[in-house]
C-alpha positions as CSV (number, residue, x, y, z in Angstrom):
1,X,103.0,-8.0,-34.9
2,X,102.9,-6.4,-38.4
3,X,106.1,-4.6,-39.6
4,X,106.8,-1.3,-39.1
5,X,106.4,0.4,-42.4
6,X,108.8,3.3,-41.8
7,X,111.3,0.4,-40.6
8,X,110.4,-1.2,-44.0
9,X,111.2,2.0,-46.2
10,X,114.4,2.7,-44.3
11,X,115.7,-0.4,-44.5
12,X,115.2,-0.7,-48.8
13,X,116.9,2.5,-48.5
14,X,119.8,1.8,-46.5
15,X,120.2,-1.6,-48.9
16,X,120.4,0.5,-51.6
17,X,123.0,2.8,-50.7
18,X,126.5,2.8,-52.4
19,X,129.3,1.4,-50.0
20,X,132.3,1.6,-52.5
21,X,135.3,3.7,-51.5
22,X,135.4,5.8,-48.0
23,X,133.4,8.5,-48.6
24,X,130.7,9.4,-45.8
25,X,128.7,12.2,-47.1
26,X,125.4,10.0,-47.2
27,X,125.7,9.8,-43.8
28,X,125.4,14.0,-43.2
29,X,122.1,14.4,-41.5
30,X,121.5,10.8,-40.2
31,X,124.9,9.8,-38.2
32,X,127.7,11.5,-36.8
33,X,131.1,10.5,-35.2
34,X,133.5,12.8,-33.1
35,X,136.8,13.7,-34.9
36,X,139.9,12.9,-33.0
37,X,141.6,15.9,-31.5
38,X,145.2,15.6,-33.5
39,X,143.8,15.8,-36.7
40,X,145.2,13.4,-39.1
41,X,144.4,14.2,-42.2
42,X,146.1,18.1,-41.5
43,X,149.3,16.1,-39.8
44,X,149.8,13.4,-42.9
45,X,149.3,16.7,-45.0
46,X,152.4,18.4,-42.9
47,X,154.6,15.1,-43.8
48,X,153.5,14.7,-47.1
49,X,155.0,18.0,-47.8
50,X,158.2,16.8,-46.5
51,X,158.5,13.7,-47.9
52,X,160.5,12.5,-51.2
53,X,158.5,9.3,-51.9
54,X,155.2,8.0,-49.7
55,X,153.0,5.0,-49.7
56,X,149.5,5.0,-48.7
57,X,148.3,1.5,-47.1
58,X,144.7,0.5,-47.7
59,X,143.7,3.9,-49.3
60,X,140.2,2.7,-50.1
61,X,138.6,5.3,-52.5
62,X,142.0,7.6,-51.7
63,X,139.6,9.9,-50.4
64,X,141.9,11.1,-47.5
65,X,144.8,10.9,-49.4
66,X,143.4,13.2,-52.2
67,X,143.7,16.3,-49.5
68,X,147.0,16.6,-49.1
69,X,147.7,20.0,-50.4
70,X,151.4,19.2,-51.8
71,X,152.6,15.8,-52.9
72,X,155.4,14.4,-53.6
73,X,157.8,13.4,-56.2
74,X,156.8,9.8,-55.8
75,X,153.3,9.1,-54.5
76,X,151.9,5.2,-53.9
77,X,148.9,3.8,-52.7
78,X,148.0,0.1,-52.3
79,X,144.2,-1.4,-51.8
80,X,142.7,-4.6,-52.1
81,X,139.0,-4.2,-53.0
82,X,138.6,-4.1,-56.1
83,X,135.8,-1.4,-56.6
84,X,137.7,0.9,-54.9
85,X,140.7,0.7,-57.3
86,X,138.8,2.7,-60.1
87,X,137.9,5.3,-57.1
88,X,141.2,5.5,-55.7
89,X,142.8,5.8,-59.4
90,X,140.6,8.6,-60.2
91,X,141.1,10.3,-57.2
92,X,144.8,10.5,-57.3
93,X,145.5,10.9,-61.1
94,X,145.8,14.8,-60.2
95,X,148.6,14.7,-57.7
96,X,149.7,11.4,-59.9
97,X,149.8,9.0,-57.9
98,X,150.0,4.9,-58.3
99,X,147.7,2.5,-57.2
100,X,148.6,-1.1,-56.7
101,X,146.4,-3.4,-56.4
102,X,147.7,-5.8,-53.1
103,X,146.1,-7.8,-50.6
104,X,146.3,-6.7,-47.0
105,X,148.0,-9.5,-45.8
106,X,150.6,-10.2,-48.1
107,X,153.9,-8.5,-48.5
108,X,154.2,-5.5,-50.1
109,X,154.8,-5.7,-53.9
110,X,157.6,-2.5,-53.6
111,X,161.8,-3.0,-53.0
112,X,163.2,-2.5,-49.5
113,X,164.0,1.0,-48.5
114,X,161.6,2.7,-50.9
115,X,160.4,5.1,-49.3
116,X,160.5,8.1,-46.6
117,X,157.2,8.0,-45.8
118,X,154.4,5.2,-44.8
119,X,150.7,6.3,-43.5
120,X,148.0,4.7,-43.1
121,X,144.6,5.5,-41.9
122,X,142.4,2.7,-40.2
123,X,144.2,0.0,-41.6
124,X,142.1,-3.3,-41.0
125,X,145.7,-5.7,-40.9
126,X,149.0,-3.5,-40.2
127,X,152.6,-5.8,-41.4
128,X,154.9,-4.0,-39.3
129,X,158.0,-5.8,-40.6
130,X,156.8,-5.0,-44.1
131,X,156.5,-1.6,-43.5
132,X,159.6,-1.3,-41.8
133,X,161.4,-3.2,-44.8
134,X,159.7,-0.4,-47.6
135,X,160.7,2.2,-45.6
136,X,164.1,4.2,-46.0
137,X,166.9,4.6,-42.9
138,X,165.4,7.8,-41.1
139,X,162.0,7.0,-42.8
140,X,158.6,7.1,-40.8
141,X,155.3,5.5,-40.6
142,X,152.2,7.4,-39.5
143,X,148.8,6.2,-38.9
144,X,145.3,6.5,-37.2
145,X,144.2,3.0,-36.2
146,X,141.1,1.6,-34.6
147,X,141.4,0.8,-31.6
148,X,140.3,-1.9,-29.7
149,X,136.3,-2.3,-28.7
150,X,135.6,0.8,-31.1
151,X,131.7,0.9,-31.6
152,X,131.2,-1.4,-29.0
153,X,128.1,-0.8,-27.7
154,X,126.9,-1.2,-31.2
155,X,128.3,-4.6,-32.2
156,X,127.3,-6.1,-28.6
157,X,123.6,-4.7,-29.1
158,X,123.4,-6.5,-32.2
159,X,125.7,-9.6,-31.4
160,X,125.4,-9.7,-27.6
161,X,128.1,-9.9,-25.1
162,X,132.1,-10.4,-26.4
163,X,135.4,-11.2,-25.1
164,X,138.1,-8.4,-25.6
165,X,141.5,-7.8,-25.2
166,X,142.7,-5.7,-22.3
167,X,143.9,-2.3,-23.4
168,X,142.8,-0.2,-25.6
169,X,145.7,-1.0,-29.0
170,X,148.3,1.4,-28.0
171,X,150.2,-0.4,-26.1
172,X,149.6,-3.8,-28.5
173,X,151.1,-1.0,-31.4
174,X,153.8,0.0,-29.4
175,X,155.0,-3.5,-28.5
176,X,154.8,-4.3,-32.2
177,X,156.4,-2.0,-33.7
178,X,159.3,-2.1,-31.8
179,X,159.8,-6.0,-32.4
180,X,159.9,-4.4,-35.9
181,X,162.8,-2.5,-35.2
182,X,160.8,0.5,-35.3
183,X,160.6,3.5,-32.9
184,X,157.7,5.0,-31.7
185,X,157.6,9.0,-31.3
186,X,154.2,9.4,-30.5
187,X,151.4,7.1,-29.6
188,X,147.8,8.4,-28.1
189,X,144.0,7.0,-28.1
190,X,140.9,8.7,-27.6
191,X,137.4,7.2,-27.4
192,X,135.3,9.6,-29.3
193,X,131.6,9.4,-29.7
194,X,129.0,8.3,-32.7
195,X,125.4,9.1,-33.2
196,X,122.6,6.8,-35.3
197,X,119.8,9.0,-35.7
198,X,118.0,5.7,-37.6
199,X,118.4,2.5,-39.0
200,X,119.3,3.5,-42.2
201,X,122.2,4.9,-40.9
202,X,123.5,1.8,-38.7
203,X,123.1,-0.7,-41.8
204,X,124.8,2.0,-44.4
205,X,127.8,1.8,-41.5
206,X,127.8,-1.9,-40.7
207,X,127.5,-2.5,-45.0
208,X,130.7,-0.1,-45.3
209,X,132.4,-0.7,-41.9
210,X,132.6,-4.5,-42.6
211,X,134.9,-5.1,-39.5
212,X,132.4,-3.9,-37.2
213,X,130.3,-7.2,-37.0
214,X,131.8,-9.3,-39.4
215,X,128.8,-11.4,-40.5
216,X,126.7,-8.6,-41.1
217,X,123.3,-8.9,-43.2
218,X,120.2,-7.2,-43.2
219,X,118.4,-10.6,-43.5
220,X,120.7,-12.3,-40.4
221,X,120.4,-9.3,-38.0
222,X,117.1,-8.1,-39.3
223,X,115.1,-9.1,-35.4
224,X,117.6,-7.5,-33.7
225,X,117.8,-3.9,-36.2
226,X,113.8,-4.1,-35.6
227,X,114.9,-3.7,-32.0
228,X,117.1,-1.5,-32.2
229,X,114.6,0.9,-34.7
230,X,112.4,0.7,-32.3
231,X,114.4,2.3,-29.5
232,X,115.7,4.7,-32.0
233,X,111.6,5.7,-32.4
234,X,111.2,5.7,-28.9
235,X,114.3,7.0,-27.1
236,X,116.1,9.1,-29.9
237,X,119.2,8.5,-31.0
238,X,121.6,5.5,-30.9
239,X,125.3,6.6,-29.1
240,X,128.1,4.6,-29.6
241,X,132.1,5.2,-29.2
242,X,134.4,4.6,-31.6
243,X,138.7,4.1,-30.4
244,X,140.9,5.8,-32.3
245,X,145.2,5.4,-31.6
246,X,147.5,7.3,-33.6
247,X,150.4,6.3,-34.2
248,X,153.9,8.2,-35.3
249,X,157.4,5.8,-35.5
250,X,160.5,5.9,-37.2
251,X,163.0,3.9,-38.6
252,X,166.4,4.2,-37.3
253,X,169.0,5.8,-39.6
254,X,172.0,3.1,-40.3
255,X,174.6,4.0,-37.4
């Protein structure tokens, strides 16, 4: 069967689309996700007002970060890809903030008790003793993670079947954070929903979204995207659900 030209065009479009930092504007038009109803960016804003000195983990392109209407006296942000240093650097030189270079996995390259604030928003590996050590007595650590089996029905149409664990993170988050030593204040998930109105759009998210299906190439998926362009032509478009937990803790002040 000869190949679909539009499937053709859109995929040498989609190929060619930047994936550095965590910006999503390309996607206005062709895909859409549901916010979560807390509003994280607004809420890390609200403690970045109050804080003294803050550390961003995994900032990408600092994108998020960048919002925050007041910073303060001492603002950090760590990432490990490097395109996304000269982003993120940019981004923050007007509030002046730092950006350190550090792998995900790894320990933190700052002193114990350095800061009043940690956040963090979809974090892809979150060292809860590390962040517990960084932050001050009293200190807190806020973040929006992705929860488990988010997108789903995407990875499994493209991957087939897979095994989960049960839950849905929150409880996983809580259980870790206490062995930390931390506390948690507030922990929620929502499953919130994602449109693909074409194929450009699914390989622009699975080329910036690496997590999603880890192996990910136009070439080794390329059958199964034909596939799924075709529903896309025939049915409209492609809904998926994304898990979202956030999650609020503290550090106990020293008794």
């Amino acid at each position: 069967m000869p190949a679909d030209p539009l499937f053709e065009q859109l995929l040498l479009e989609a190929e060619a689309a930047p994936v550095d930092g965590w910006d999503f504007s390309w996607f206005d038009g062709r895909a859409s996700e549901q916010r979560p109803s807390w509003g994280y960016a607004r809420v890390m804003g609200e403690r970045m007002a109050a804080a003294d000195a803050a550390l961003d983990l995994q900032t990408g392109g600092g994108e998020v970060l960048a919002g925050i209407p007041q910073p303060p006296a001492l603002l950090c942000a760590t990432e490990s890809w490097p395109p996304n240093l000269r982003i993120a650097r940019r981004n923050l030189e007007p509030l002046h903030g730092f950006v350190v270079q550090a792998a995900d996995s790894q320990p933190l390259p700052f002193r114990s008790g350095t800061f009043d604030l940690v956040v963090s928003r979809h974090p892809t590996v979150v060292l809860w003793h590390e962040i517990a050590r960084v932050l001050r007595p009293g200190g807190r650590y806020l973040s929006q993670q992705i929860g488990i089996g988010s997108n789903r029905e995407l990875y499994e149409f493209l991957m087939g079947p897979q095994r989960h664990p049960p839950g849905d993170g929150s409880e996983r988050a809580v259980r870790e954070l206490t062995a930390a030593g931390l506390v948690a204040e507030d922990v929620r998930h929502e499953s919130l929903e994602v449109r693909f109105d074409d194929i450009a759009a699914v390989v622009v998210f699975l080329r910036k979204v690496i997590w999603t299906v880890p192996d990910f190439s136009v070439r080794r998926y390329r059958a199964r995207l034909a596939d799924l362009h075709e529903q896309i032509q025939r049915a409209g478009p492609f809904m998926s659900h994304s898990q979202r937990v956030l999650v609020e803790a503290v550090k106990p002040a020293r008794q």
